[in-house]
C-alpha distance (Angstrom), angle and dihedral (degrees) to the residues before:
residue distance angle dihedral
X1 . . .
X2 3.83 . .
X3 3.67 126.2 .
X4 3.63 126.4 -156.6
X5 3.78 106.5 -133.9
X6 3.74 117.1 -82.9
X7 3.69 141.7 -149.4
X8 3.78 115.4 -88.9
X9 3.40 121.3 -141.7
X10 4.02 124.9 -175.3
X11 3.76 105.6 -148.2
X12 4.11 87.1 -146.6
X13 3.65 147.3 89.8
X14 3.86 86.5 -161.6
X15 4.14 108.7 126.5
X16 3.66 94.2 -159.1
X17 3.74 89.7 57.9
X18 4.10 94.2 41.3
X19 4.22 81.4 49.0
X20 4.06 87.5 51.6
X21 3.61 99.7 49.4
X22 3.69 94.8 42.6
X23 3.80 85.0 65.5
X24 3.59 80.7 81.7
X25 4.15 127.9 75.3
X26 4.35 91.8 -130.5
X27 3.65 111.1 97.4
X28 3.61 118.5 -133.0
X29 3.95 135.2 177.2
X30 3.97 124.7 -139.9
X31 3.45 124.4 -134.2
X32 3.48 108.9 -177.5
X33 4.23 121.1 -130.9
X34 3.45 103.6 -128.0
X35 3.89 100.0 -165.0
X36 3.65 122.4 118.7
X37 4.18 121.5 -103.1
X38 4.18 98.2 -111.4
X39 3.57 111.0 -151.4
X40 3.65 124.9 -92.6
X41 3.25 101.6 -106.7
X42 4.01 120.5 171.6
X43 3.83 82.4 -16.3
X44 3.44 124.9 120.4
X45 4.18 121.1 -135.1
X46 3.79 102.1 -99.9
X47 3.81 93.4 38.7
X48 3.79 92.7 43.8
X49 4.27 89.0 48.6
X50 3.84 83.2 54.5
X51 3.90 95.9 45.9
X52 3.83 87.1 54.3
X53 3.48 94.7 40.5
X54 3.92 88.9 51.5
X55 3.62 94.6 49.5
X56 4.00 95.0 55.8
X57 3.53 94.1 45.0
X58 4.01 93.6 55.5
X59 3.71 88.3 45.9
X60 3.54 100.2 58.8
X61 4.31 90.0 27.1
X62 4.50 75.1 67.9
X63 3.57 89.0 50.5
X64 4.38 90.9 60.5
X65 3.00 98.8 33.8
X66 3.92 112.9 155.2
X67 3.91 82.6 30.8
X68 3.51 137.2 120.7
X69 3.73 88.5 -128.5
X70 3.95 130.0 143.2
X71 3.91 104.6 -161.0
X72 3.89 116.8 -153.8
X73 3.82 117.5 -155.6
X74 3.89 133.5 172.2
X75 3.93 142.4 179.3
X76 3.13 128.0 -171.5
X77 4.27 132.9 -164.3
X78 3.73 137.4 174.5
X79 3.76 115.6 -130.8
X80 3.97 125.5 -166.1
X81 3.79 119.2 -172.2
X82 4.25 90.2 -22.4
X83 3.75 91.2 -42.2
X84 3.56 125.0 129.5
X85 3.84 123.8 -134.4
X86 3.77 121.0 -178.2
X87 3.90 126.5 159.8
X88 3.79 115.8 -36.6
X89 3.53 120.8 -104.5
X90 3.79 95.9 -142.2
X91 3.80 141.1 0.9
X92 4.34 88.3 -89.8
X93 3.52 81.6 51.5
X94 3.54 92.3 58.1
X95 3.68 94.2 55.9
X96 3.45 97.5 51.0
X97 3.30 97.2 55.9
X98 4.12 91.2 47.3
X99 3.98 87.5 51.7
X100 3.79 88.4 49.8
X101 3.87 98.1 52.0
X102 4.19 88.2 38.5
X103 3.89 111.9 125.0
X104 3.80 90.7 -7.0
X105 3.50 140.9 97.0
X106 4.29 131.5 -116.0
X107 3.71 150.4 169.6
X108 3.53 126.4 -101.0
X109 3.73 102.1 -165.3
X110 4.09 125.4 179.2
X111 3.58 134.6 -160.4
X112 3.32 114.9 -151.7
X113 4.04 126.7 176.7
X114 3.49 135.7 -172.1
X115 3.91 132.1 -152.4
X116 3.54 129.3 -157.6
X117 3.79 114.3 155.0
X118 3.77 110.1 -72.7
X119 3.86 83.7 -11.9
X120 3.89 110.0 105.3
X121 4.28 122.0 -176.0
X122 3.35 121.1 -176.0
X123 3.99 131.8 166.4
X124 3.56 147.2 135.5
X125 4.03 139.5 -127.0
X126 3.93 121.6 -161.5
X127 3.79 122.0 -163.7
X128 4.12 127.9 -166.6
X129 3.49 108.0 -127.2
X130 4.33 122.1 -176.4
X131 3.13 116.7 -161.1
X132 3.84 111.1 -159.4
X133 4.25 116.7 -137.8
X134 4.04 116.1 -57.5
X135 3.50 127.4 -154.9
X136 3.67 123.6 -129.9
X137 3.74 89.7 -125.3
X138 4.10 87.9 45.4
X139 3.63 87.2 52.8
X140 3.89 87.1 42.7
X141 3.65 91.2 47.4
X142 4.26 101.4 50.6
X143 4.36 91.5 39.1
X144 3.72 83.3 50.9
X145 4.37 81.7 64.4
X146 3.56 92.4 56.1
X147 3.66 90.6 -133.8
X148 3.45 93.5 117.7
X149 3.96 96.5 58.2
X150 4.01 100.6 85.9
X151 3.88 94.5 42.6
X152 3.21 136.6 109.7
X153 4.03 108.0 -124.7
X154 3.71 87.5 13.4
X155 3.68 95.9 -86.6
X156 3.83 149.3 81.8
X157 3.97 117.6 -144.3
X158 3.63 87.7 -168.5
X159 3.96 91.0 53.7
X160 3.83 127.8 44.8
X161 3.73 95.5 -39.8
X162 3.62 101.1 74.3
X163 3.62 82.6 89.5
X164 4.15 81.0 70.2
X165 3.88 97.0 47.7
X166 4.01 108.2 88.3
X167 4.68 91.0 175.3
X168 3.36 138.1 -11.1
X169 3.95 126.4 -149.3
X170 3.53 104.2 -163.2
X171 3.77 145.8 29.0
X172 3.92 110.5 -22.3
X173 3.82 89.9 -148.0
X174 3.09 98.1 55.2
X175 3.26 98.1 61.9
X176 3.96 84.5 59.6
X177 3.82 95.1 63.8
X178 4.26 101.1 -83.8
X179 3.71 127.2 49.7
X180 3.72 106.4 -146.9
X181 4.08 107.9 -161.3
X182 4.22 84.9 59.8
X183 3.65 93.0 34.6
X184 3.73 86.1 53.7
X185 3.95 97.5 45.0
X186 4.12 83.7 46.2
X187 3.65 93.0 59.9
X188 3.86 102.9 34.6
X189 4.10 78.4 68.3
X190 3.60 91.7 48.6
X191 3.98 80.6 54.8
X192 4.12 90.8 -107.1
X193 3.87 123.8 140.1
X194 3.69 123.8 -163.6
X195 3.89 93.8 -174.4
């Protein structure tokens, strides 16, 4: 079945993801979800991404209704050894975090779902990151930029923590917040082209 081309809406007020998709020539508008981050519960990361994701997507899916809208929404955690980390709650919270991912390896895992009508996509990408040794007064020094503060896992690889990352196995943006080759796939059966 053909589709005529939609309006895309990115169920965020994330600027790393607004940054991603504007790689791309197809406008979109955001519309941030507004709906609090539960906690994970029983979940496990990838299903717990997806939840999130989910719950975003129907939330601003209410807000066009009638509308020939595809809505686009992500989440993204860091998980060490089955623990969760979202964003810190404070700058001590930050730091923990750091010391907990130093000289070790995680998952970054996103949820991303996309709405079209009746049509509902959901899935999930995981990348192995290894983080080399920190400091306590390299830890000190990057929480002190507040960068850390509205990440997941308390960092971003694209910002001042690449310095941390020593490999990745896995998709590079989705350790930034949206994994483009799946996001891509996602849409193309919603009947959205980025090229």
């Amino acid at each position: 079945m053909a589709w005529n081309e939609p309006e895309l809406v990115l169920a965020s007020a994330s600027p790393r993801r607004r940054e991603l998709l504007e790689k791309f020539s197809r406008p979109f508008s955001v519309c941030p979800a507004r709906g609090e981050e539960a906690p994970a519960g029983a979940m496990g990361p990838e299903d717990y991404v997806q939840a999130l994701a989910r719950a975003k997507a129907e939330e601003v899916a209410a807000l066009y209704a009638g509308r020939d809208a595809v809505i686009l929404a992500a989440d993204t955690v860091v998980e060490r050894d089955g623990r969760i980390l979202g964003k810190p709650a404070s700058p001590e919270d930050a730091q923990a975090m750091l010391r907990s991912l130093s000289g070790r390896e995680h998952r970054v895992w996103t949820g991303l779902c996309v709405r079209r009508g009746s049509l509902l996509l959901t899935g999930a990408e995981c990348t192995r990151v290894f983080f080399r040794p920190l400091t306590d007064r390299e830890i000190g020094a990057y929480v002190s930029t507040g960068e850390p503060l509205d990440k997941a896992g308390a960092y971003g690889y694209q910002g001042l923590a690449c310095l941390f990352v020593e490999r990745i196995q896995g998709d590079y943006y989705n350790v930034v917040g949206l994994p483009l080759c799946r996001l891509g796939r996602m849409l193309q059966e919603a009947g959205v082209t980025l090229l």
